[in-house]
N, CA, C and O atoms as a CHARMM CRD file, in Angstrom:
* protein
*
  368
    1    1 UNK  N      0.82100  -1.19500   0.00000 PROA 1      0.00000
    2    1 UNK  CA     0.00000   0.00000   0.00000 PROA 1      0.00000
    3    1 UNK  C      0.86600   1.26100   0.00000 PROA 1      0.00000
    4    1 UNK  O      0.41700   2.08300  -0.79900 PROA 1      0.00000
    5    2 UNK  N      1.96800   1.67700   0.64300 PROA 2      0.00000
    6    2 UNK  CA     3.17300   2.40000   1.02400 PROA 2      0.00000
    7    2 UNK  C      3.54400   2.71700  -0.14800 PROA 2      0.00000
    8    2 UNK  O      3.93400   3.86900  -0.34000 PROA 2      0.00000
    9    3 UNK  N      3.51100   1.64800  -1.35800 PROA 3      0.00000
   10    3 UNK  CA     4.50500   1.63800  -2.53900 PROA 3      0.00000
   11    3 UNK  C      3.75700   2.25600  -3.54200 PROA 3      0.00000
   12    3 UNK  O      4.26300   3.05800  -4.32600 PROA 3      0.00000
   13    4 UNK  N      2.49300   1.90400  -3.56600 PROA 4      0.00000
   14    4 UNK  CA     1.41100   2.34900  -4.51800 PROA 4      0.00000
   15    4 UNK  C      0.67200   3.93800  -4.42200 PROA 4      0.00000
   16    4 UNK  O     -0.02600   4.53000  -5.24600 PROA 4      0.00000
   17    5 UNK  N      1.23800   4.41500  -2.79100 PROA 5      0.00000
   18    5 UNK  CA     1.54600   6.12200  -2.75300 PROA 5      0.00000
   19    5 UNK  C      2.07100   6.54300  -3.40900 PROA 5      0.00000
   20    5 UNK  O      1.80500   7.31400  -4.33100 PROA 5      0.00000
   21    6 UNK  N      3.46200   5.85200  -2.83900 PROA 6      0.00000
   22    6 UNK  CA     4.47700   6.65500  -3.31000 PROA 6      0.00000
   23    6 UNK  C      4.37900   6.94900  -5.44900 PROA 6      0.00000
   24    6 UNK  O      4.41200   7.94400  -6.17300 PROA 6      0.00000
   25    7 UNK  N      4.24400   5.32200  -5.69900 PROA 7      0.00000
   26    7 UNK  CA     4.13500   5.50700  -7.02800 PROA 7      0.00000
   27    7 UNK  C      2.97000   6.70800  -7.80500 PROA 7      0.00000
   28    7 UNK  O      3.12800   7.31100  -8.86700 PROA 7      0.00000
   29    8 UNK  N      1.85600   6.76800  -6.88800 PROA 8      0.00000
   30    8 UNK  CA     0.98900   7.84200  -7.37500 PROA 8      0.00000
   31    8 UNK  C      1.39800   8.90800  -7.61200 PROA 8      0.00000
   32    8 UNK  O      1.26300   9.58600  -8.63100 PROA 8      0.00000
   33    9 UNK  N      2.31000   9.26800  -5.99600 PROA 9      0.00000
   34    9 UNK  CA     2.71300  11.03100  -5.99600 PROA 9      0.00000
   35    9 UNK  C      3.53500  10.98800  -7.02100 PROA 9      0.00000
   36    9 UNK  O      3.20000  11.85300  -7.83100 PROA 9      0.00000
   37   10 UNK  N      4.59200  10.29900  -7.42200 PROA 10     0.00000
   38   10 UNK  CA     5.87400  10.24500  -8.13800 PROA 10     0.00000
   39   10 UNK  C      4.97600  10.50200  -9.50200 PROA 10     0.00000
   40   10 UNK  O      5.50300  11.26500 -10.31100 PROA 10     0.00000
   41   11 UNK  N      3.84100  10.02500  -9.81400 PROA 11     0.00000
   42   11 UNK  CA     3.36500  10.48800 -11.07200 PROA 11     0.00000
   43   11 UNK  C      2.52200  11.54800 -11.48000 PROA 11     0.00000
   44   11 UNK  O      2.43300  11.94700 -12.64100 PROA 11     0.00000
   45   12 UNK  N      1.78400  12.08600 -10.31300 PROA 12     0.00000
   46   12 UNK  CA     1.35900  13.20400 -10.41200 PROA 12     0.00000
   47   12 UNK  C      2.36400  14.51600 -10.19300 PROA 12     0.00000
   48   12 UNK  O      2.17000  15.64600 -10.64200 PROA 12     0.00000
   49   13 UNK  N      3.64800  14.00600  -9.27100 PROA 13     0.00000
   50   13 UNK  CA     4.54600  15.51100  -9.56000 PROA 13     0.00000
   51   13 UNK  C      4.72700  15.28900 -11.12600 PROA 13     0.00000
   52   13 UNK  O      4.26200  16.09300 -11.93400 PROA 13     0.00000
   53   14 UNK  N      5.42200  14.16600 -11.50000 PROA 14     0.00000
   54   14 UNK  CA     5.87600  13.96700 -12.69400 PROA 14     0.00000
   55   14 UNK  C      4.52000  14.63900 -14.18700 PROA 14     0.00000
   56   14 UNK  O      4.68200  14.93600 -15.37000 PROA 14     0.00000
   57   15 UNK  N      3.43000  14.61900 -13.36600 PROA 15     0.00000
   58   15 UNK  CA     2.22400  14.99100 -14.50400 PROA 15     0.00000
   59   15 UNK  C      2.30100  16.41900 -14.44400 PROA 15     0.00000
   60   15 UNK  O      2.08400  17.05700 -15.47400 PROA 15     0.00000
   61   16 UNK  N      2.55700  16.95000 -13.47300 PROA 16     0.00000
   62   16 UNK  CA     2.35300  18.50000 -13.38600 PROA 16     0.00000
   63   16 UNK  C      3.62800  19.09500 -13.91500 PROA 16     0.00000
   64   16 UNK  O      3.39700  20.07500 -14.62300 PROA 16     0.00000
   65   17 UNK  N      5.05900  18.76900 -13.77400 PROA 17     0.00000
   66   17 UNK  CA     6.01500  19.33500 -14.51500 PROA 17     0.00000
   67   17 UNK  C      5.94700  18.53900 -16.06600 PROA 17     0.00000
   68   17 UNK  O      6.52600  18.78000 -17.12500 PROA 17     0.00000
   69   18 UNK  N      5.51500  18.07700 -15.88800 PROA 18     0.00000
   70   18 UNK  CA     4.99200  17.73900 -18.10000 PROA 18     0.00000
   71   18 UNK  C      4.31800  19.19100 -18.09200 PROA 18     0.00000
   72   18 UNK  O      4.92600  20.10100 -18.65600 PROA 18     0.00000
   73   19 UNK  N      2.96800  19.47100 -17.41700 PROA 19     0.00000
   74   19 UNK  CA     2.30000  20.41400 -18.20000 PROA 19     0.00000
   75   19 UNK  C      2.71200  21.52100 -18.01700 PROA 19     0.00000
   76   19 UNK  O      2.51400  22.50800 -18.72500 PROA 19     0.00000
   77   20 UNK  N      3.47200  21.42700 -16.80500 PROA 20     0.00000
   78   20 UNK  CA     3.75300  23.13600 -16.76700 PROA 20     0.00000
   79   20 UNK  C      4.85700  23.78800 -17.58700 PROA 20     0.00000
   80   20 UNK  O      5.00600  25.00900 -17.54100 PROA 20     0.00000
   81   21 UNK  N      5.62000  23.02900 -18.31900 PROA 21     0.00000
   82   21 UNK  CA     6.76900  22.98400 -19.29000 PROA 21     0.00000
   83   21 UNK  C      5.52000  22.88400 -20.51500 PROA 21     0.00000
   84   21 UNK  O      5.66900  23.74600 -21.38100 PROA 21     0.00000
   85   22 UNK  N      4.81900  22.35000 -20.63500 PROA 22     0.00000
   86   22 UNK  CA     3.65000  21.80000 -22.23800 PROA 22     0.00000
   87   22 UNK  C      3.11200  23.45400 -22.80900 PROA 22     0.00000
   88   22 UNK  O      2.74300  23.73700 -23.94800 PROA 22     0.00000
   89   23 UNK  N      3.21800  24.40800 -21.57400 PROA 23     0.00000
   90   23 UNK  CA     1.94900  25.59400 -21.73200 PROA 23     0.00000
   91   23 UNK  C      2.84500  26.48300 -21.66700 PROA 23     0.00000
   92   23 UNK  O      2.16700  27.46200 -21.35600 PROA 23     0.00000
   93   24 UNK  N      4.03700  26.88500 -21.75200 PROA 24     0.00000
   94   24 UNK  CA     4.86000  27.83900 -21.74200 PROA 24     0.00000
   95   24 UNK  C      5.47500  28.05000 -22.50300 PROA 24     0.00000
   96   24 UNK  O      6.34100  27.23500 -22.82400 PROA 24     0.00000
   97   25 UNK  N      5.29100  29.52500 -23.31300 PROA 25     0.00000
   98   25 UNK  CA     5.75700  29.81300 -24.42300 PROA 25     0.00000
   99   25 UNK  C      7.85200  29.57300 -24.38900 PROA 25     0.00000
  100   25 UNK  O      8.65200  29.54900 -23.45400 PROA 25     0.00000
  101   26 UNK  N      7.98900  29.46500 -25.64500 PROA 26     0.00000
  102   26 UNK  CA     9.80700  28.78500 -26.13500 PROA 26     0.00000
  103   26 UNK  C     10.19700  30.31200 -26.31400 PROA 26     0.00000
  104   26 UNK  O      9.72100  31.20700 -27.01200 PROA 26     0.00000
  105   27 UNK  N     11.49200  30.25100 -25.20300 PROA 27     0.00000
  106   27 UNK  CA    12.49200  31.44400 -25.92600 PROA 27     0.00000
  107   27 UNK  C     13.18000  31.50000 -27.40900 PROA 27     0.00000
  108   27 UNK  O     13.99700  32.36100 -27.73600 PROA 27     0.00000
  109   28 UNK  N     12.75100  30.52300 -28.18900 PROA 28     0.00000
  110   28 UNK  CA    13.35900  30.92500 -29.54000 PROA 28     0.00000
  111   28 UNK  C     12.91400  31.71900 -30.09200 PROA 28     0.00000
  112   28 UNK  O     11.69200  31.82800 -29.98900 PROA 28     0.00000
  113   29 UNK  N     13.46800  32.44600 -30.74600 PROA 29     0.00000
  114   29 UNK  CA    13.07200  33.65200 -31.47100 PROA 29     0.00000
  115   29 UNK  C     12.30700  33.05300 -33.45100 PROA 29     0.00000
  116   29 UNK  O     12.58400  32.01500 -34.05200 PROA 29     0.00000
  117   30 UNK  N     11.82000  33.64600 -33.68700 PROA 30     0.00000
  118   30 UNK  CA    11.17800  32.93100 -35.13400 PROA 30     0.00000
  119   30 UNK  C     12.06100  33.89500 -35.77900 PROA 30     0.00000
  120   30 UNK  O     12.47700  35.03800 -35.58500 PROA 30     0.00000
  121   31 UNK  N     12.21400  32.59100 -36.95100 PROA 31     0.00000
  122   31 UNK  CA    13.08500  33.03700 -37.90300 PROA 31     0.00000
  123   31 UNK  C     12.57800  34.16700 -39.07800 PROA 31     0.00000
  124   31 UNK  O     11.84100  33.73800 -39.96600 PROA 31     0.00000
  125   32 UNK  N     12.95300  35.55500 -39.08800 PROA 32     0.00000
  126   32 UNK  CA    12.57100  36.46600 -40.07900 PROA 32     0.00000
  127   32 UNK  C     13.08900  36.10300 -41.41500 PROA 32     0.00000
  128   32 UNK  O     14.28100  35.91700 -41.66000 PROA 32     0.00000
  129   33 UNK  N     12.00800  36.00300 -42.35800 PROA 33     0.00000
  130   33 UNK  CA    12.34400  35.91800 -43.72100 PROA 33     0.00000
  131   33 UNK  C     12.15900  37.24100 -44.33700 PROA 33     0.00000
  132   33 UNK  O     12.13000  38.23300 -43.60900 PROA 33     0.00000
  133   34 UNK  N     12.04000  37.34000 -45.52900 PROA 34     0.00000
  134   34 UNK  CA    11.83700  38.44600 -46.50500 PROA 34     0.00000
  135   34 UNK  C     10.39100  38.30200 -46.75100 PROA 34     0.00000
  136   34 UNK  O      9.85900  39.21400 -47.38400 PROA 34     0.00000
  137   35 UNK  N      9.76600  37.45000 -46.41400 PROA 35     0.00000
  138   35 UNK  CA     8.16100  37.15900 -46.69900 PROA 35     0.00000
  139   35 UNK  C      7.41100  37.75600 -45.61800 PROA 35     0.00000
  140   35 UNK  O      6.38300  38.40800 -45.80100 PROA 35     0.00000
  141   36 UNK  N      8.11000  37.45000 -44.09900 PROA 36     0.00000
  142   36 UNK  CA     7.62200  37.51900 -43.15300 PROA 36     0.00000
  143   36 UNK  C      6.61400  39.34600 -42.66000 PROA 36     0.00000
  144   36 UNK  O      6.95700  40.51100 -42.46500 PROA 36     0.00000
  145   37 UNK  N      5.25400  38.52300 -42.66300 PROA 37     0.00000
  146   37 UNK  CA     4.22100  40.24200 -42.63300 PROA 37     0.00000
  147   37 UNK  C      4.32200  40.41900 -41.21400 PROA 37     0.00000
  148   37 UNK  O      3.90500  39.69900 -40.30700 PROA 37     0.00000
  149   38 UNK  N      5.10900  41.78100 -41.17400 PROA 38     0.00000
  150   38 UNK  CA     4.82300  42.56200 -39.87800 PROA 38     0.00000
  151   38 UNK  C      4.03400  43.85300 -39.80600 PROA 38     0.00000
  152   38 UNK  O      3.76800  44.39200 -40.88100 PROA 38     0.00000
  153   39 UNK  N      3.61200  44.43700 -38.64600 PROA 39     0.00000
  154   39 UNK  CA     3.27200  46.15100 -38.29600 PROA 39     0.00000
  155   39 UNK  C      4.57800  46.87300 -38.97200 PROA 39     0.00000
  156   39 UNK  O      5.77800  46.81700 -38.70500 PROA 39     0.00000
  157   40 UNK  N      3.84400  47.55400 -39.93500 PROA 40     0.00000
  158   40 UNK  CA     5.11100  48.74700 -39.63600 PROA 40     0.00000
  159   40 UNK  C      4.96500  50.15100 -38.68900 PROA 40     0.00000
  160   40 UNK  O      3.90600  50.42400 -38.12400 PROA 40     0.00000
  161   41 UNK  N      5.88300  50.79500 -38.62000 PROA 41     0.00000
  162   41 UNK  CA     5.37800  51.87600 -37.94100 PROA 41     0.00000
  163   41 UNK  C      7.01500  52.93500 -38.46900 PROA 41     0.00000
  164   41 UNK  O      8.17900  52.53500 -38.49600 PROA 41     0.00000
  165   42 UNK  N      6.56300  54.07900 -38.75800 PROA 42     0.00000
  166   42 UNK  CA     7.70700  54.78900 -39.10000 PROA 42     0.00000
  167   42 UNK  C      8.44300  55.54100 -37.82300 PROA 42     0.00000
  168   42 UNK  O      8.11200  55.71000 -36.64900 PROA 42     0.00000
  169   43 UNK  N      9.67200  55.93600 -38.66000 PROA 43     0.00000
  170   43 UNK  CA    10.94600  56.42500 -36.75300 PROA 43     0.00000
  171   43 UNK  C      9.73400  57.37000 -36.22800 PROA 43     0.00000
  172   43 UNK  O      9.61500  57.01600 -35.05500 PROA 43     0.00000
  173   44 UNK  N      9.04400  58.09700 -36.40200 PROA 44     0.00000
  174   44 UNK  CA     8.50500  59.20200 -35.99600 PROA 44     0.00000
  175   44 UNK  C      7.41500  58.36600 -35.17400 PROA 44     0.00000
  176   44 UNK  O      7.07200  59.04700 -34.20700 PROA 44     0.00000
  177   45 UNK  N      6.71000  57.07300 -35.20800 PROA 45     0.00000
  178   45 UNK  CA     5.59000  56.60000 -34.99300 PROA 45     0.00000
  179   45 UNK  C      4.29600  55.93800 -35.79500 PROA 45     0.00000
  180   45 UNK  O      3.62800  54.93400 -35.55000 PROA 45     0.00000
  181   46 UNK  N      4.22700  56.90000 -36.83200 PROA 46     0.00000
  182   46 UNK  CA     3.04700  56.89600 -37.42400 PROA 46     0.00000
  183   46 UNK  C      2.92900  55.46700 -38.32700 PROA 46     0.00000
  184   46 UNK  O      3.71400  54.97500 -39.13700 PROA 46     0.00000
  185   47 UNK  N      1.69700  55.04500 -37.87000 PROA 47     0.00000
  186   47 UNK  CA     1.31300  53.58200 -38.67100 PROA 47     0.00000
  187   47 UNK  C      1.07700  53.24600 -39.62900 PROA 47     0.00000
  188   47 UNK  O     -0.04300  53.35900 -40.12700 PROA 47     0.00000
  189   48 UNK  N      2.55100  52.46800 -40.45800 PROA 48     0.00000
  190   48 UNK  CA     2.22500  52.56100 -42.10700 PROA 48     0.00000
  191   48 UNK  C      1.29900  50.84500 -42.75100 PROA 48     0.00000
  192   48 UNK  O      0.97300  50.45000 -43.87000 PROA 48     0.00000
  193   49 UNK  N      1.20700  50.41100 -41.70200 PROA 49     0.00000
  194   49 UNK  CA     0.33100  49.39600 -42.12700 PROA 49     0.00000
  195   49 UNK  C      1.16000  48.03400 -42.10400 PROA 49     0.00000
  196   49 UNK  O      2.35600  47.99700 -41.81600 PROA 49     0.00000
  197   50 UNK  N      0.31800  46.80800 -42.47300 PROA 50     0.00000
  198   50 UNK  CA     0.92100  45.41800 -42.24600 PROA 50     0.00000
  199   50 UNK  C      1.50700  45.08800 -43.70000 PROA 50     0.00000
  200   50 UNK  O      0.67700  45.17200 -44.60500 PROA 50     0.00000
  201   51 UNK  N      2.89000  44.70200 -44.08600 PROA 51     0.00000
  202   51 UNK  CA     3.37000  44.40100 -45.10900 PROA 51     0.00000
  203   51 UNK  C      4.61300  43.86100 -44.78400 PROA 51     0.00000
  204   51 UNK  O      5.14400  44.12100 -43.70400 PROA 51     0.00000
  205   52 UNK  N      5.34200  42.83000 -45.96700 PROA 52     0.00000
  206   52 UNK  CA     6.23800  41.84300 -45.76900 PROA 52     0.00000
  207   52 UNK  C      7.20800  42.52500 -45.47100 PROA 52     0.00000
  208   52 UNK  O      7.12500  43.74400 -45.61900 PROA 52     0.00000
  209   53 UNK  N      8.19100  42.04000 -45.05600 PROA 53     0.00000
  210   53 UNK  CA     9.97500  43.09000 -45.10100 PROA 53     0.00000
  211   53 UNK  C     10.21100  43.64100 -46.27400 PROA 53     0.00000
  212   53 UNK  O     10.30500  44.85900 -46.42300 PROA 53     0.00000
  213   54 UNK  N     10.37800  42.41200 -47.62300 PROA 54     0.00000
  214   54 UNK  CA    10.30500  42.71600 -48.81200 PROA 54     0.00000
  215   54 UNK  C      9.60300  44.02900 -49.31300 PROA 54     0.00000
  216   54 UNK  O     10.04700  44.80600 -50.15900 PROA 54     0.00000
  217   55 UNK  N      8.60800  44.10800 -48.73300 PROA 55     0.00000
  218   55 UNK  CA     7.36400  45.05000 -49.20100 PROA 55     0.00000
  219   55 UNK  C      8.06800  46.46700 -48.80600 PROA 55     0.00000
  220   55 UNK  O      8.46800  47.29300 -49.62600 PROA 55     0.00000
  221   56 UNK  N      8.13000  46.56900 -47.58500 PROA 56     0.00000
  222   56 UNK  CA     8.17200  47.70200 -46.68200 PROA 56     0.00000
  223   56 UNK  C     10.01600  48.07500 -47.36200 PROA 56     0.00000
  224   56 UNK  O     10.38200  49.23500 -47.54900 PROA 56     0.00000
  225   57 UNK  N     10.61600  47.28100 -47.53900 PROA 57     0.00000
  226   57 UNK  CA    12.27300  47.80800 -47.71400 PROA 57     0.00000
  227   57 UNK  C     12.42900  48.08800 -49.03500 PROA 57     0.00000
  228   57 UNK  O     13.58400  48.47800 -49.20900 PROA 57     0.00000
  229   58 UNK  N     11.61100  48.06600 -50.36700 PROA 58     0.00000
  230   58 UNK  CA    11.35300  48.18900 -51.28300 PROA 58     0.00000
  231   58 UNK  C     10.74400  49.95300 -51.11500 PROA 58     0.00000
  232   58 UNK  O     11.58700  50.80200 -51.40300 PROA 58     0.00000
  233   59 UNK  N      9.86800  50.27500 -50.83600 PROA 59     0.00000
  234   59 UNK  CA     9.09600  51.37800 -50.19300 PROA 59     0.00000
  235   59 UNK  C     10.41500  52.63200 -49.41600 PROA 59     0.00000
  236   59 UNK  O     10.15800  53.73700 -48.93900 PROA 59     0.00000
  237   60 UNK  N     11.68300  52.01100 -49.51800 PROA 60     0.00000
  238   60 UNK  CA    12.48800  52.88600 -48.22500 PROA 60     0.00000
  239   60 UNK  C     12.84900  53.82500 -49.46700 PROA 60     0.00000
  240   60 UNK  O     12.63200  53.67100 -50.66900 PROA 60     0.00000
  241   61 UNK  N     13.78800  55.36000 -48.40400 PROA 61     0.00000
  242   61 UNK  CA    13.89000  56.16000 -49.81200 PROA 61     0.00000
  243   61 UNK  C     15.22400  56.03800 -49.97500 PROA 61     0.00000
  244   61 UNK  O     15.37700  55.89800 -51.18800 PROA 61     0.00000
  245   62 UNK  N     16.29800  56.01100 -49.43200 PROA 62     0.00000
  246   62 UNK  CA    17.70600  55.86800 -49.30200 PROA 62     0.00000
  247   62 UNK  C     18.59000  54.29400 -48.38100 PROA 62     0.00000
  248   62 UNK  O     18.25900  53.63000 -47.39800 PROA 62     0.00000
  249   63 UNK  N     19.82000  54.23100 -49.35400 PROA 63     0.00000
  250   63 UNK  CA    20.20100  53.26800 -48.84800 PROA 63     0.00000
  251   63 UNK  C     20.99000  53.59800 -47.05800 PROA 63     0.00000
  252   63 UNK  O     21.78400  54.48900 -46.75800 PROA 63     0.00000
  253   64 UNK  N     20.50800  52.72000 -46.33400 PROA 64     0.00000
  254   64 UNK  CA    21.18000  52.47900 -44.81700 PROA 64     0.00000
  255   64 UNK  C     20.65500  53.92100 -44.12700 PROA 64     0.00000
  256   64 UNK  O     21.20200  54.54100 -43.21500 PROA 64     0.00000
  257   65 UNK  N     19.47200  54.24300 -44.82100 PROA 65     0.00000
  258   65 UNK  CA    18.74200  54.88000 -44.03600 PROA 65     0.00000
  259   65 UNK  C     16.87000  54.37000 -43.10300 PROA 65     0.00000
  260   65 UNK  O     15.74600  54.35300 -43.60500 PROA 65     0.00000
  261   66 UNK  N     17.24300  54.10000 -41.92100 PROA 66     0.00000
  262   66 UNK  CA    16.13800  53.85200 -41.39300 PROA 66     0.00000
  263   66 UNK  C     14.55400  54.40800 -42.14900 PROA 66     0.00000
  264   66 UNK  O     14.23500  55.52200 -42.56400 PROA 66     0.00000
  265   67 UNK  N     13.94400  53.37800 -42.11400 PROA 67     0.00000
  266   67 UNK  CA    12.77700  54.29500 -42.71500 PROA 67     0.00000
  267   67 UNK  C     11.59200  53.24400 -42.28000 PROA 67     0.00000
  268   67 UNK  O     10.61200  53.13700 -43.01800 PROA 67     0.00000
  269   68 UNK  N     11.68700  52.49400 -41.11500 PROA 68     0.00000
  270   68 UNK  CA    10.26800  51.69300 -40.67900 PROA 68     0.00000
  271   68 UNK  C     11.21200  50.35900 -39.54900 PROA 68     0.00000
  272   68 UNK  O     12.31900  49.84300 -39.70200 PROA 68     0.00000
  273   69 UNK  N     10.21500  50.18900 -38.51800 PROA 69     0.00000
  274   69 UNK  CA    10.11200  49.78700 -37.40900 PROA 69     0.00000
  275   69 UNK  C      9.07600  48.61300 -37.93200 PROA 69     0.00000
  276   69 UNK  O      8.07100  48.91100 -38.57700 PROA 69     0.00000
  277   70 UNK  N      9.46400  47.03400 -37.54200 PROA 70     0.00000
  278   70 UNK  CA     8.47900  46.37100 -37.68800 PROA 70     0.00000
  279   70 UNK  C      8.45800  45.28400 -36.39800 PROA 70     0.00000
  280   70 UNK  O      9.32700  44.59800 -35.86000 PROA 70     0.00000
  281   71 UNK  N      7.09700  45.47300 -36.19400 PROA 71     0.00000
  282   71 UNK  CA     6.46100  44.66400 -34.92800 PROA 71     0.00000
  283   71 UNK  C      5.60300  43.84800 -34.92000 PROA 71     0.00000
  284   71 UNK  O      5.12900  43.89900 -36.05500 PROA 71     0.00000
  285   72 UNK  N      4.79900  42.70700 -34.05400 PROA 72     0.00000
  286   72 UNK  CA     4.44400  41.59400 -34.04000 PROA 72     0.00000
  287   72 UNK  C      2.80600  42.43000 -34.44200 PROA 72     0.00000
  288   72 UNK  O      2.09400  41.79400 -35.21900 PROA 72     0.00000
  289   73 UNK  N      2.37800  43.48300 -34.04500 PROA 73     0.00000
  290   73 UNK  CA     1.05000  43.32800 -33.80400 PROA 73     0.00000
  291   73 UNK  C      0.88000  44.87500 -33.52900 PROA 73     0.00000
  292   73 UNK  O      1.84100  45.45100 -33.01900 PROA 73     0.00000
  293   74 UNK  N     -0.44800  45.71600 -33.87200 PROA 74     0.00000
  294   74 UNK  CA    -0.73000  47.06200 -33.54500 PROA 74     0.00000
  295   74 UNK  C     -2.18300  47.03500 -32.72000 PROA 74     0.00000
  296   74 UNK  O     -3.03100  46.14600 -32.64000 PROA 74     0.00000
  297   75 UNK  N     -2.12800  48.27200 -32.18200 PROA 75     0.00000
  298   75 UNK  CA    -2.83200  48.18400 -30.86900 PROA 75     0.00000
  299   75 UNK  C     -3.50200  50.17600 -31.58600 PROA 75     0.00000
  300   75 UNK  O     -2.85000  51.21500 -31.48600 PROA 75     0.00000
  301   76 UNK  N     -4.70800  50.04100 -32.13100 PROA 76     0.00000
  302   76 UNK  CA    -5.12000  51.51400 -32.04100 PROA 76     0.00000
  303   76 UNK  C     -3.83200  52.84600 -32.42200 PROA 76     0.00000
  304   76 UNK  O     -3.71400  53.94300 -31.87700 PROA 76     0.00000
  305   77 UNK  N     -3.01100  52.24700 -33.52600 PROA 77     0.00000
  306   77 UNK  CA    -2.19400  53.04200 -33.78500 PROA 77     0.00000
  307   77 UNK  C     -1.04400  52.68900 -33.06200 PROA 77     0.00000
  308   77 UNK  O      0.00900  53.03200 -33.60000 PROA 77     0.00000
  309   78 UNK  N     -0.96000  52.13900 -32.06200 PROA 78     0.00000
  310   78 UNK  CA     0.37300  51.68600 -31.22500 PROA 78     0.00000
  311   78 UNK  C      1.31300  50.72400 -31.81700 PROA 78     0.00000
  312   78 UNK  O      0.85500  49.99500 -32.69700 PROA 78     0.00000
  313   79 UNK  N      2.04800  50.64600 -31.62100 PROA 79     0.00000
  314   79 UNK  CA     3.20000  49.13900 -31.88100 PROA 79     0.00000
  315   79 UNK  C      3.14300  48.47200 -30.35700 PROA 79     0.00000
  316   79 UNK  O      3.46900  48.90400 -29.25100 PROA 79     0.00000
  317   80 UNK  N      2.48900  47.02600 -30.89100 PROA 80     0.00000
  318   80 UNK  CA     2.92700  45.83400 -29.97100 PROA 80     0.00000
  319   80 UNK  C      3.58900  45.03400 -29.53900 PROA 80     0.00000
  320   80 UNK  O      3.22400  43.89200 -29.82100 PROA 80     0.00000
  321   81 UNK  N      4.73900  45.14400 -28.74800 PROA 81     0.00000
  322   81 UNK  CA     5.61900  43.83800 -28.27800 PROA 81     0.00000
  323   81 UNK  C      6.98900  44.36500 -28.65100 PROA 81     0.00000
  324   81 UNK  O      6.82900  45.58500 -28.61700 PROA 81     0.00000
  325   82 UNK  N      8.06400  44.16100 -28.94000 PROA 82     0.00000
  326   82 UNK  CA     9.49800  44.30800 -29.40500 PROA 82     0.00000
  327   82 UNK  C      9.50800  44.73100 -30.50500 PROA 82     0.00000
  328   82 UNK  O      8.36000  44.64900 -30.94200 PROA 82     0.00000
  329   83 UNK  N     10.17600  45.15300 -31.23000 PROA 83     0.00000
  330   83 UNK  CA    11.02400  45.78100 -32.47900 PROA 83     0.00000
  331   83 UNK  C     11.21300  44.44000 -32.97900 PROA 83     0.00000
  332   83 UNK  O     11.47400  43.64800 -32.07300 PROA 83     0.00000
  333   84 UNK  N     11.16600  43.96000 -34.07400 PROA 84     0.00000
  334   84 UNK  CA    11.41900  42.55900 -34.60000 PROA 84     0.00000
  335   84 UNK  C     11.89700  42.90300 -35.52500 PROA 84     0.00000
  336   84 UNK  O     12.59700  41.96900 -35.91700 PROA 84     0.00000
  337   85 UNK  N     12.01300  44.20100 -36.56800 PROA 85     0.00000
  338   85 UNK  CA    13.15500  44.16100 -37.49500 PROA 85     0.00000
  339   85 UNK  C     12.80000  45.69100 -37.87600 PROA 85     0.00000
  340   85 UNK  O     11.72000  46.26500 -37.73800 PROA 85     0.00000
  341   86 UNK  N     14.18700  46.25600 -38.46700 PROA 86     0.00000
  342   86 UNK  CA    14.35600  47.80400 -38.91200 PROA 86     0.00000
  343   86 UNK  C     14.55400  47.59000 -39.82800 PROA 86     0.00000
  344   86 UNK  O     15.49900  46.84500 -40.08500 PROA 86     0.00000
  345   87 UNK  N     13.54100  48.28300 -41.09500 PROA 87     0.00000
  346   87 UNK  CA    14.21800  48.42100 -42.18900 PROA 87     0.00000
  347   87 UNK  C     14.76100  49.45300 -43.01200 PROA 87     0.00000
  348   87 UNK  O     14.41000  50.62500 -42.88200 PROA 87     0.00000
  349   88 UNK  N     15.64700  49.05300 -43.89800 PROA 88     0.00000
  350   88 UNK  CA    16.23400  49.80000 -44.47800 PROA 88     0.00000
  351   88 UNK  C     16.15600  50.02600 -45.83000 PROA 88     0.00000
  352   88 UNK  O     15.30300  49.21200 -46.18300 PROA 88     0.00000
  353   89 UNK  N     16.52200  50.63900 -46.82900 PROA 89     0.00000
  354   89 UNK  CA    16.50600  50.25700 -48.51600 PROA 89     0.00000
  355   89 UNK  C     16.94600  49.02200 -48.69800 PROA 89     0.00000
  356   89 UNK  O     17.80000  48.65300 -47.89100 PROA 89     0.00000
  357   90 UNK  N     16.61300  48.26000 -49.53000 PROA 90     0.00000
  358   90 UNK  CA    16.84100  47.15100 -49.88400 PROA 90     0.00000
  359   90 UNK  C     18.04300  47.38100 -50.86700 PROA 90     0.00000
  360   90 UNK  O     18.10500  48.34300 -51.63300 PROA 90     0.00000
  361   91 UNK  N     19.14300  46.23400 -50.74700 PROA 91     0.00000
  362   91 UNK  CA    20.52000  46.50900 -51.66900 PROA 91     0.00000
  363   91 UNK  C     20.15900  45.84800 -53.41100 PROA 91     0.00000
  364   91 UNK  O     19.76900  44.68300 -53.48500 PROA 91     0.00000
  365   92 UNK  N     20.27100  46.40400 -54.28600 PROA 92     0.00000
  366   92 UNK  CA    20.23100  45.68700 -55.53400 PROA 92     0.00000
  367   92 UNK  C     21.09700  44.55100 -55.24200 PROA 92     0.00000
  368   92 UNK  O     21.30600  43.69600 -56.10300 PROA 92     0.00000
């Protein structure tokens, strides 16, 4: 009877660190492509809308000049979450 405790608890801790590792978001970062659609938002703020990197670095006016901020998600004109990529003119 002693053994068939123990074996229970041993599987219910063991059930609860499964899930609590199962439901928690991964520090890897996702890999940015040239496809990949983000928020843009220009240095000043203002919200230029959802479009690929490609899209938005095509759109820049000078080379290795900043010209858009892109983020996961917009909020009422806001930028949501981290900076996920700056773009720049795209190089021929």
């Amino acid at each position: 009877m002693k053994s068939l405790k123990t074996a229970v608890a041993a599987i219910m801790i063991a059930g609860g660190t499964i899930a609590a590792f199962a439901f928690t978001k991964s520090d890897k970062a996702e890999l940015l492509t040239a496809q990949t659609e983000l928020h843009w938002f220009s240095p000043g703020g203002s919200y230029l809308g959802e479009k690929t990197i490609a899209e938005q670095e095509a759109e820049c006016p000078g080379d290795n000049f900043l010209c858009a901020r892109g983020y996961d998600g917009e909020n009422n004109g806001a930028p949501v979450g981290p900076i996920r990529y700056e773009a720049k003119k795209a190089q021929p």
